[in-house]
Residue frames relative to the residue before (quaternion, step in Angstrom):
aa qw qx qy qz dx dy dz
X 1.0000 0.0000 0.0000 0.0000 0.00 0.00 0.00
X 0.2830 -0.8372 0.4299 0.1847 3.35 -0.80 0.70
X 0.6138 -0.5170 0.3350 0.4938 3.73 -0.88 0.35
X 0.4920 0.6360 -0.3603 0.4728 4.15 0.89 0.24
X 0.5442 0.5773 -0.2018 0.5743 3.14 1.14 -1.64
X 0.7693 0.3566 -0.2190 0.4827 3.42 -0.69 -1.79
X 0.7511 0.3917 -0.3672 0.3841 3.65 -0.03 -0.65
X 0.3775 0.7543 -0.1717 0.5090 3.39 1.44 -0.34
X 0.8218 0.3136 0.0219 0.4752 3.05 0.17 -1.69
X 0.6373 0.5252 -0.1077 0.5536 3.60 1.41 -0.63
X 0.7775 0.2113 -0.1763 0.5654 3.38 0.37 -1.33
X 0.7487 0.4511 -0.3770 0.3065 3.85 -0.09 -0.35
X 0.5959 0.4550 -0.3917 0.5333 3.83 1.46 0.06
X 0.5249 0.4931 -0.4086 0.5607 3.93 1.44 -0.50
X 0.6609 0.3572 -0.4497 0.4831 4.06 0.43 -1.03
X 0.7532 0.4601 -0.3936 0.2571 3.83 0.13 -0.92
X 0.4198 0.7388 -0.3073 0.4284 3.41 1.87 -0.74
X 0.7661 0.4929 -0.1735 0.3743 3.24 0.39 -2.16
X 0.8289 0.3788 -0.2175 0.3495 3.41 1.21 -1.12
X 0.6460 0.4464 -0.3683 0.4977 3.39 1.42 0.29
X 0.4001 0.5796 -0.5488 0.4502 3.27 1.96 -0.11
X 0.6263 0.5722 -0.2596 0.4614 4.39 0.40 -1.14
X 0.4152 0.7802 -0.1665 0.4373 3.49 1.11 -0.78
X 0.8046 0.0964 -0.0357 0.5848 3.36 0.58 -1.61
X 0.6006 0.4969 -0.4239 0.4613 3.16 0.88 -1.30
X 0.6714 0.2831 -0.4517 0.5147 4.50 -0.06 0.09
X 0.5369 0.6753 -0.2865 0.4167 3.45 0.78 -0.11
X 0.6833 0.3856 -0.0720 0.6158 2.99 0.97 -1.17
X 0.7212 0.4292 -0.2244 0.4952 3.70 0.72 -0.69
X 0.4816 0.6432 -0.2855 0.5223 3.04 1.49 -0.30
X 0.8232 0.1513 -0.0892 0.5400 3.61 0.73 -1.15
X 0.4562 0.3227 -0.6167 0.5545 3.72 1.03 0.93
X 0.5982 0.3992 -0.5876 0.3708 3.72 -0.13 -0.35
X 0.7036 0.4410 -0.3513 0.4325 4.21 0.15 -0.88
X 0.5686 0.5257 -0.3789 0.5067 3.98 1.25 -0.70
X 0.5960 0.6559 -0.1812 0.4263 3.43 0.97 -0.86
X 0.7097 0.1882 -0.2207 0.6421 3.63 0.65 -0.95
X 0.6275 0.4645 -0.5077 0.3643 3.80 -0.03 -0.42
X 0.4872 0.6362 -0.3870 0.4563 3.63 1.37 -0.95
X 0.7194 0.4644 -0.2955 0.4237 3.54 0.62 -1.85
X 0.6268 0.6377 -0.2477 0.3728 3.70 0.91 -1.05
X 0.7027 0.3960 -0.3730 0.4585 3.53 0.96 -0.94
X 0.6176 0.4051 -0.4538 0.4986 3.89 0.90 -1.25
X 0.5582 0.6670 -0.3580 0.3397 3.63 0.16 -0.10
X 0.6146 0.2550 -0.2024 0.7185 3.72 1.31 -0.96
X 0.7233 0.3670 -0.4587 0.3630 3.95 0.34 -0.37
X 0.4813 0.5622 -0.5125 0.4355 3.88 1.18 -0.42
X 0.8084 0.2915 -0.2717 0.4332 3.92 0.44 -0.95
X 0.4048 0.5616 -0.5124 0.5081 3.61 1.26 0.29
X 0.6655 0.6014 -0.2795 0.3426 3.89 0.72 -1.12
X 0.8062 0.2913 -0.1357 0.4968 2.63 0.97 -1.76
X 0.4619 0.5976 -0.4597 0.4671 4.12 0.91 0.32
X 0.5765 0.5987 -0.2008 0.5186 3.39 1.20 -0.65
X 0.7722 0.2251 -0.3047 0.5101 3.31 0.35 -0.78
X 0.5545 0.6212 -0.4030 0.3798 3.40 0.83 -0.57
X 0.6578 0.4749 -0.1375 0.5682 3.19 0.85 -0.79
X 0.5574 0.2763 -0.3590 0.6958 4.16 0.95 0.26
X 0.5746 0.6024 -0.4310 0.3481 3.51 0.30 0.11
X 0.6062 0.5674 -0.2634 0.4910 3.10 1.14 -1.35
X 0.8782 0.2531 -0.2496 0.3199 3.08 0.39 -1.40
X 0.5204 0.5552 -0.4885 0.4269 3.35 1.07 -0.08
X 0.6012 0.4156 -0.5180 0.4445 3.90 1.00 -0.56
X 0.3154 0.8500 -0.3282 0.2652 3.53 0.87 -0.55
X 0.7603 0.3042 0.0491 0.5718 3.08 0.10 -2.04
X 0.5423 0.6347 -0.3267 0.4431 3.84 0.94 -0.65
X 0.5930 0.4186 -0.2748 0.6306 3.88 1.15 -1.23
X 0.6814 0.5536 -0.3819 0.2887 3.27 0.46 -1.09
X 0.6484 0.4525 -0.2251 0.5693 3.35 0.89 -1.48
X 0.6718 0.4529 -0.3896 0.4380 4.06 -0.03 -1.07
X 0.6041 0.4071 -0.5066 0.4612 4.46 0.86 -0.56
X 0.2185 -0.8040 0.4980 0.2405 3.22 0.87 -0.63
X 0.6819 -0.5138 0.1684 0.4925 3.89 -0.66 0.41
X 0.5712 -0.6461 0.4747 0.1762 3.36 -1.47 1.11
X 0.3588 -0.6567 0.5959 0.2914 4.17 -0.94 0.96
């Protein structure tokens, strides 16, 4: 075998490795970065889903509070 061969035989399964090894690994990083923001996006619509909600038991609990503090009408 000659030193052409062997290099051959060596270097072109390590280059084809390396480049499908890069391949996934942006691939992958590719689809944790997008899992990531859609993640960030959802606690995002449920924080203002939370916080509309309470805002919105607030009222009525200030509500009923006037309601109780006029106290019954003559």
């Amino acid at each position: 075998m000659t030193n052409t061969q062997l290099f051959l035989a060596i270097g072109v399964p390590v280059l084809v490795n390396s480049a499908l090894s890069l391949f996934i690994w942006s691939s992958l990083n590719a689809k944790l970065d997008a899992l990531e923001r859609h993640m960030t996006q959802r606690f995002t619509d449920m924080l203002d889903l939370w916080r509309a909600e309470l805002r919105r038991v607030e009222e009525v609990l200030d509500a009923r509070l006037r309601h109780l503090e006029e106290g019954p009408h003559p």
